[in-house]
N, C-alpha and C positions, 0 to 999 in steps of 0.2 A: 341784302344786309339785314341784321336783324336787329333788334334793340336788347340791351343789356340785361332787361328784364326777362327776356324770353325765357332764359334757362334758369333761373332762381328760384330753388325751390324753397327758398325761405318764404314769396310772395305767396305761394299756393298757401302754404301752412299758417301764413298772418290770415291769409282770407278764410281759412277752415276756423280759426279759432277765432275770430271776430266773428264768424256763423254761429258758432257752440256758444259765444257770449250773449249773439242778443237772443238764442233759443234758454238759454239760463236766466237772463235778465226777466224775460215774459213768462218761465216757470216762477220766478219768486214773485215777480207781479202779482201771478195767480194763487199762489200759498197766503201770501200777504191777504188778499180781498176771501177767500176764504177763510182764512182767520179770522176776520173782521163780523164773516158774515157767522160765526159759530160761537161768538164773543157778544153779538147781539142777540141771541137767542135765550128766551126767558131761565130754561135750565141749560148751560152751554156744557155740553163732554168736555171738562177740562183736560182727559187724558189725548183725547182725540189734538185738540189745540195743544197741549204740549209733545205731541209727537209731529203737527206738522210746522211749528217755530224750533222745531231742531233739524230738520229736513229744510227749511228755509235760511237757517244757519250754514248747515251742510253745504245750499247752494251760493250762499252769501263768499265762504271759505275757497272753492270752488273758484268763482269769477272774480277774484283775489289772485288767485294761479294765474289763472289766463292771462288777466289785464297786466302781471308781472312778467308774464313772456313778451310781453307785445313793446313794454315800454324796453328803451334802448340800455344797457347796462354803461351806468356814466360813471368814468373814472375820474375822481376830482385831485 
């Protein structure tokens, strides 16, 4: 006999994008301390930092998506 879950493809696809989130989450991690580290430099590439705080936007927007597929759509 199997369990219900067996054939659910909806569980694969929670589990793929709960995988893309926290690979997103640890990219903007990394954008974040980057910025940080380019914001403490005595002459900092301002164009450099505003290209990777809109790419960090981008992925902020991004796992915005995601984490609204995941939550359950509540009818009030």
């Amino acid at each position: 006999m199997t369990s219900m879950n067996d054939d659910d493809p909806s569980e694969d696809t929670d589990i793929a994008i709960e995988r893309r989130l926290a690979d997103l989450r640890e990219e903007h991690k990394d954008l974040d301390d980057a910025i940080r580290a380019l914001e403490e430099r005595y002459q900092p590439d301002m164009l450099q930092i505003a290209r990777l705080k809109k790419k960090k936007l981008s992925l902020k927007d991004e796992i915005g998506r995601l984490e609204d597929q995941l939550t359950p759509d509540i009818i009030a």
